[in-house]
N, C-alpha and C positions, 0 to 999 in steps of 0.2 A: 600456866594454863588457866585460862577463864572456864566460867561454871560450864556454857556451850559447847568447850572442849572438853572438857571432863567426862559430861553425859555423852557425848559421842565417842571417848576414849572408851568408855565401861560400855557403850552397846558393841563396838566393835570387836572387845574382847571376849564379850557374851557368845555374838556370835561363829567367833571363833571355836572359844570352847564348846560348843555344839557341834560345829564341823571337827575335830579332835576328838569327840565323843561315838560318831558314830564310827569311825574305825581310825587304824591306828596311821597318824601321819609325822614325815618329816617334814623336819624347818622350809626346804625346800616348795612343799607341795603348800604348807600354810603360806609362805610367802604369795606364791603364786595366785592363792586363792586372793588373799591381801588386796593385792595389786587388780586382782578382777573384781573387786568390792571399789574398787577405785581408791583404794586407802594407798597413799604412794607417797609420803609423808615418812622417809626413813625412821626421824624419831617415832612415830607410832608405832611401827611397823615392829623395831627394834621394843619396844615397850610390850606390844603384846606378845612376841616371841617369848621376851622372859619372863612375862607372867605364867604363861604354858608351859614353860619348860620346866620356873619354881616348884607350880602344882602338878608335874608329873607326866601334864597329858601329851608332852612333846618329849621322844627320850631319842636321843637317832641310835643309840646301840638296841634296844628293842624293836625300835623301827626294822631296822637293817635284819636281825634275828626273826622276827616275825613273815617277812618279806620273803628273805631266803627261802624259809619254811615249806612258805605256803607257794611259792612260785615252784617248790619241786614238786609237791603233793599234790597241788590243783593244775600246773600250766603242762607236769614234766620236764621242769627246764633245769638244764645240766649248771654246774660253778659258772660255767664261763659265762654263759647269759644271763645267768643271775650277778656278778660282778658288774657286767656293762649296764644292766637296767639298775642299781643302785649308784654305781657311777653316774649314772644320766640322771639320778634325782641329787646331785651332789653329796652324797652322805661320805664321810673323812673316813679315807682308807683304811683305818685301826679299826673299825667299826665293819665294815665290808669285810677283813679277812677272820674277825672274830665269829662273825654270824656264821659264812664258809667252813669255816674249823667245825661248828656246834651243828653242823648236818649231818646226821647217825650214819656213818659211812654203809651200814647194812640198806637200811632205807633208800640211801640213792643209788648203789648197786643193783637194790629191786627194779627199781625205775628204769633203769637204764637197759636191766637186760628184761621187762617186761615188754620196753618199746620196742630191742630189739628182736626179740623174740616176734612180736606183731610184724613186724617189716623183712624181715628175716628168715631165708631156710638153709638148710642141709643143702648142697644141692644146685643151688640158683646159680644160674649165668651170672657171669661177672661185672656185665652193666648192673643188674639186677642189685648187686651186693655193693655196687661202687655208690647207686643212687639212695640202698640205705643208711651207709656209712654218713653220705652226705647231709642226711636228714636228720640223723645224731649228730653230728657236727654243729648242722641249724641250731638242733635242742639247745647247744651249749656243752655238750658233754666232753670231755679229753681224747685225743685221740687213742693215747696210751690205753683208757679204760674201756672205751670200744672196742680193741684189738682184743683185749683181753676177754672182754664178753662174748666177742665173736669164737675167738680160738675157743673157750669153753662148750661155746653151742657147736662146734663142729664146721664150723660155715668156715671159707678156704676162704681167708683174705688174700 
């Protein structure tokens, strides 16, 4: 590597870890960003990966943990759609069922029968109950834990 490549090596990684700094990302989405910086140059590509990774600010089991998290807290979204959107940013399955396992099963209970509950009665005609079931399904939720939410509330699956 000549000097020219070098100072371009170290701004591209600069600006990487800025983009890493403001919130938490996988290999995937830095790739991404990479390739839209027009850096498309595998060895570089591969070089600032594992600089980020050394220094911490690329981890994919945090990623995937943190993600999970907050896709149930902020978006409402049940395992299953949290699986496929980690999936779709490539993150290695050991990592996706770990994050899955560390979701406070009370916590997504709440969620599930909050939504429910909002979408949900005692009572309702049974397109009614078929188009909310549908709509936890959307969320990502199981259907096993919907029935069971339902049967709780009273609602006649």
């Amino acid at each position: 590597m000549g000097p020219d490549m070098n100072d371009s090596l170290q701004a591209i990684t600069q600006k990487a870890m800025r983009y890493c700094a403001y919130k938490e990302r996988c290999i995937h989405d830095v790739t991404r960003k990479l390739i839209q910086w027009e850096v498309t140059d595998t060895e570089i590509q591969s070089h600032v990966l594992d600089f980020l990774k050394k220094e911490g600010m690329v981890d994919e089991q945090r990623f995937a943990t943190i993600f999970a998290r907050s896709k149930l807290r902020q978006n409402k979204w049940g395992r299953i759609k949290i699986r496929h959107a980690l999936n779709a940013k490539f993150v290695h399955k050991d990592y996706i069922e770990q994050a899955l396992r560390e979701i406070p099963e009370e916590e997504y209970r709440e969620v599930l029968e909050k939504l429910a509950g909002d979408k949900l009665e005692r009572g309702m005609e049974k397109t009614q109950i078929l188009k909310g079931k549908r709509y936890l399904l959307q969320k990502g939720f199981e259907l096993e834990e919907i029935s069971s939410v339902l049967k709780n509330m009273g609602v006649d699956t």
